[in-house]
C-alpha positions as CSV (number, residue, x, y, z in Angstrom):
1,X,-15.3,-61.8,-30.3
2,X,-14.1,-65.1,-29.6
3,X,-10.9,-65.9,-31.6
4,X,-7.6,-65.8,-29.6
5,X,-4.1,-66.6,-31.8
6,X,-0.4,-66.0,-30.8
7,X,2.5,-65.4,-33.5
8,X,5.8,-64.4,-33.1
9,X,7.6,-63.0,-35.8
10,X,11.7,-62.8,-34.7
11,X,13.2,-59.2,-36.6
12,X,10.5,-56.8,-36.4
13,X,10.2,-53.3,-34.3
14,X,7.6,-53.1,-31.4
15,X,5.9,-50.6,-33.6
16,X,5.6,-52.9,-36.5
17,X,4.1,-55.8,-34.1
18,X,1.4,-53.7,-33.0
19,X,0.6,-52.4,-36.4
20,X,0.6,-56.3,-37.1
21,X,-1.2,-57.5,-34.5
22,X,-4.0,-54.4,-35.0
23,X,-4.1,-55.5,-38.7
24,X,-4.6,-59.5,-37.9
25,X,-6.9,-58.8,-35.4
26,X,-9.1,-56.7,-37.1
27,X,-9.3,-59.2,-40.0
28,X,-9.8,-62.4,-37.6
29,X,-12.9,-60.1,-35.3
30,X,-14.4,-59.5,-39.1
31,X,-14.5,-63.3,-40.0
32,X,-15.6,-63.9,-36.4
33,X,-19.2,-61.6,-37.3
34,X,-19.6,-63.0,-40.6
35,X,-19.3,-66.3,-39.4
36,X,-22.1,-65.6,-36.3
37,X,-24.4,-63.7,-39.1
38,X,-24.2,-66.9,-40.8
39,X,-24.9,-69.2,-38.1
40,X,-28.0,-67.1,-37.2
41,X,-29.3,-67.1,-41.0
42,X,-28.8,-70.6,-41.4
43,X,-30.7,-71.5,-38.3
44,X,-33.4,-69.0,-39.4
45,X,-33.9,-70.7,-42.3
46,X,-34.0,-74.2,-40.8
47,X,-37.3,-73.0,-38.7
């Protein structure tokens, strides 16, 4: 959606960064909808 974030984590296999990465951005693209449905409620309700 509309979040973009970099981490680096020193010590871990390719395989595990992507498993990582995957995981985070999963999570972050979830927050990202719940905050929009939110948004669009809240204006709703404003009218």
């Amino acid at each position: 959606m509309g979040t973009f974030w970099r981490a680096s984590i020193p010590g871990i296999d390719a395989k595990r960064s992507a498993e990582l990465k995957e995981k985070i951005q999963t999570q972050l693209d979830a927050d990202d909808q719940l905050l929009s449905t939110y948004k669009k409620r809240f204006r709703a309700d404003a009218l």
